[in-house]
Each structure stands twice: as C-alpha cells, then as structure tokens.
N, C-alpha and C positions, 0 to 999 in steps of 0.2 A: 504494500500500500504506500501511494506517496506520502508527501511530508504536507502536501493541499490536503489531499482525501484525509488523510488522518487527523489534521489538524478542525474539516469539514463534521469528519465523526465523532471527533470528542465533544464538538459543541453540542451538536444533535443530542449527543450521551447528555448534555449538561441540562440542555434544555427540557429532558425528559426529567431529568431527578428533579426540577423546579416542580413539574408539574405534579410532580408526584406530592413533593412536600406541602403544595397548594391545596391538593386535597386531601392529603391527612389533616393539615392546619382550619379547612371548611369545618369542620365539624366544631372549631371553638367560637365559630358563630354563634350554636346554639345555646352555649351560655350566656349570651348576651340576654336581658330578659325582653329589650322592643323586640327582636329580631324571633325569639323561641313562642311569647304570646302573640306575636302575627300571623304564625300556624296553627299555632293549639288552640285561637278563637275559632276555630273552623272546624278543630276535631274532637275540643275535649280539651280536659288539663290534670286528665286523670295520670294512673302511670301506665294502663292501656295507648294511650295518647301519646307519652313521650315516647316509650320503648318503637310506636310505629313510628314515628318522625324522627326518629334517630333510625330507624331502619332505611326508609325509604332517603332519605337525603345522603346516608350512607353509598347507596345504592348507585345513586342519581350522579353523586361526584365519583366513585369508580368509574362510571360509565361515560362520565367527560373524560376525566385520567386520559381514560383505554382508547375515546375516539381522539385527541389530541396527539396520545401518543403512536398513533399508527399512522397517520398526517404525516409527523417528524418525520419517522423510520421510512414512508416513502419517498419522501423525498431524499432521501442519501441511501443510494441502492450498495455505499457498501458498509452499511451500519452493522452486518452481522458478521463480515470480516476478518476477524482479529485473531485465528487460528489458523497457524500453520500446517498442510495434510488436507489431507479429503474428509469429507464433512461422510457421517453414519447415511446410511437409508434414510428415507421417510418410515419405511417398514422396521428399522432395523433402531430408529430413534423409538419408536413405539414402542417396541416390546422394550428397552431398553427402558424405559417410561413406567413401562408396567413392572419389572423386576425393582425397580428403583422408590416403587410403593412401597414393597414390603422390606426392600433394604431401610430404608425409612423406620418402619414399624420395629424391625427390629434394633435399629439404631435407639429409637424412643423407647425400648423394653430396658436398654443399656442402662441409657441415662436414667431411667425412673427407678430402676435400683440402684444407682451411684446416690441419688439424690435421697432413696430412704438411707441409705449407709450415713449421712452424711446429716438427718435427722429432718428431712425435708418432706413432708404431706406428699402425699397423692391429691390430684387435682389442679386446677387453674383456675383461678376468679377470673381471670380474661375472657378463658374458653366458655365456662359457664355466665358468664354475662351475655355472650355474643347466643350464645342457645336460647337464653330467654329471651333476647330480643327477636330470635328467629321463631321461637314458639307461639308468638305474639303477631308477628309480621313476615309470613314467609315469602316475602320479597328478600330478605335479607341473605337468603339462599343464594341466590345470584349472587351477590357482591363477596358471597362468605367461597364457594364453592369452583369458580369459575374468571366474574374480574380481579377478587383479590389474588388469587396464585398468579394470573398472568403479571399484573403490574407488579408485585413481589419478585416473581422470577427476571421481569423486564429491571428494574433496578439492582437489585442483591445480587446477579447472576450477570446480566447482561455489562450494565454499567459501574457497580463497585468491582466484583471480582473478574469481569470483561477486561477494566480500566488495570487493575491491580496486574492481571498475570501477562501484561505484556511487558512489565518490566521487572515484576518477584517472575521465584518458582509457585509453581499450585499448590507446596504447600503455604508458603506463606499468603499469599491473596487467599487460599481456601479458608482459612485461621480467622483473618481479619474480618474479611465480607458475613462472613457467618458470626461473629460475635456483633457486627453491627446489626444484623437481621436479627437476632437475639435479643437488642438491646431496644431497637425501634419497636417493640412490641411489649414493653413496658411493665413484661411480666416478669421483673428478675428473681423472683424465688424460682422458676422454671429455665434460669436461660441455660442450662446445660441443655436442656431439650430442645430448645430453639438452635441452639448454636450445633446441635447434631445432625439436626435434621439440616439445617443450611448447609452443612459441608455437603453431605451426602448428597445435595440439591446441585451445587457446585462440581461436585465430584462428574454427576451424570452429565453436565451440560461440558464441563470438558472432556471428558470421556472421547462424547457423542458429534462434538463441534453445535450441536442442534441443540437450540433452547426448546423445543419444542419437548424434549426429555425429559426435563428437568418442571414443565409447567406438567405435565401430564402427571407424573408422580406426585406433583404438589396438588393437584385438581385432587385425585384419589385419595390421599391422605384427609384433605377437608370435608369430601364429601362419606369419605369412611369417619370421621369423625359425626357428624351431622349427625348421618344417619343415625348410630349408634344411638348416639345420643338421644334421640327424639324419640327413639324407638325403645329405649332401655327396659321401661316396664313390657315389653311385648318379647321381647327376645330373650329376658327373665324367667317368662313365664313358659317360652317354650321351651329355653334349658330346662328345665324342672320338667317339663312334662319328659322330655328327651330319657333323662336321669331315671325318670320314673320306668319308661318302657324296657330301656334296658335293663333295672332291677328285675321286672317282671319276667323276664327271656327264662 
C-alpha cells in the first residue's frame, strides 16, 4: 500500500472511531432531563418507558454508527488492506466464524474460573441490565445481536488492532486492542472475560485476513447469550425433565 493510500486509510480508520464514540456518547443525552421528558411525554415515565427509550434510541444510533460507517469504508476500496498473504475463503472465513464461537465459549469457561479463583461472582450487571432492557423492548435485539458485534469488530479489530499490528507483533496489538475492548465496556469486575474473548476475536480476524470471522463468532456468542438468557426458565425446565427420563431408562 502507498504512503497516499495508507495515509487515505488511517483517516477513514479515524473517522470511523469518531463515529463510533459519537454514538456511544448519544446515549448521555438521555440524562439530560428536557431532552429524556420530550420522549417519555409520549410514552410514559414509568420504568417500562425508560428501559424502551433507552432500547430503541440505542438501536437507532447503532444503526447510524453502521450506515455512516459503510459510507466511509466505501469510499476507500482499500480500507481492508492491511494484511500481508491471501485473505481465507468467504467459505473458509465462515466456518472459521463458527469454530471461533465456541473457541470463544471456551475461552469464557477459562476466564470464569480464573475469576472465581480469584474471589470474583458469576455474573455481569452489564449483561443482565442489557436482558432487561431486551425483555422489555425487543428491538434491543438488533443492536445487542447483530449492529453491536459489527461496529465492535469494525473498531476493536479492524481499527485498534488493524492500526496496532502493522507496526507490533499480534501478540502485542492482540494484548492491547483486547484490554481496551474490555475496558470500553465498563464492566471491570468481568474484564478478564472481555479481554479473552477480544483476543480470540482478534486472533480469528488475523488468522483469516477476513473481519467477516471475527463479526460472525461475535454475532453467535451474543445471540447465544440472549437467547439463553431469555429463555432460562424454559430450558431449566427441560433439563429437568431431560434428567428425569433418563433416571427412568
């Protein structure tokens, strides 16, 4: 890549993390009170009411984020560039995509026993805030499942550790990008899980040269969460029945 084009793609890069930060920072609108009772005269001011307007406005800036930031990347055709060698399949990113779910899971089995060693709960107040507000507004689905991984993998992957591993090795941008993805998530009694899951996220998208890897495994992992989640008393009750038929064999 030249020293134009390169110098053309890190701005592109630049421009995308603004945008990103623009709509994480959106949502501290809502504390404002003119700006939060100019909604909730219209819905209510129950906590039915916030939890949905914190959902749907959620929603609505991912979905700027994600069209703003495909705008950029079109225009600079070699924004995905930055790897030396021939890029994986489309097929071959896939599956790749899908092993890199459950390396995922397993990597979070890790860390959640490092973390009880170490006198740290099971759980996350994050996770289960963002349930409730899905339980309440499942538009929230969308942003939790689909545009949050993409513009997470477009930043953390693309643009920190993109930016990082062309002048570290992969392991040091893998180290970094993944404790900053750990830390923008604000849940630090959990960042060992964040920052595992990032490397491995990392790991797949250099692997593969294909971010496309790396959003796949991150989609699955969310939506493997969700569901679980929403579905816990259901899937409870069929363990048990499960439990139950094989005693009966």
């Amino acid at each position: 890549m030249s020293h134009k084009n390169n110098g053309k793609t890190q701005k592109t890069a630049f421009y995308i993390l603004l945008v990103y930060i623009a709509c994480q920072l959106s949502s501290l609108l809502l504390l404002i009170p003119t700006v939060r009772d100019l909604f909730l005269n219209y819905i209510g001011n129950d906590t039915v009411a916030i939890y949905s307007l914190t959902a749907w406005w959620s929603t609505i800036a991912f979905a700027i984020a994600f069209v703003i930031s495909i705008i950029l990347i079109l225009k600079n055709k070699n924004f995905w560039n930055i790897f030396k060698g021939e890029k994986a399949s489309v097929g071959g990113a896939i599956l790749w995509g899908i092993l890199g779910f459950f390396l995922v899971l397993f990597g979070q089995m890790v860390g959640a026993n490092i973390e009880v060693a170490i006198g740290i709960d099971y759980g996350s107040e994050n996770t289960e805030t963002l349930l409730r507000v899905t339980e309440i507004a499942p538009i929230m689905i969308l942003s939790t499942v689909l545009l949050g991984p993409f513009l997470e993998e477009l930043i953390f992957r693309r643009v920190v550790f993109g930016s990082l591993v062309q002048t570290q090795n992969f392991w040091i941008a893998g180290i970094i990008s993944s404790i900053v993805f750990g830390a923008i998530h604000l849940d630090f009694t959990h960042i060992i899980l964040y920052t595992i899951s990032g490397f491995i996220f990392a790991f797949l998208y250099y692997k593969t040269k294909r971010l496309l890897t790396s959003i796949i495994a991150h989609t699955m992992l969310n939506g493997f969460v969700v569901i679980t989640q929403l579905n816990y008393e259901t899937l409870k009750e069929m363990q048990n029945a499960l439990q139950f038929f094989i005693f009966i064999q």
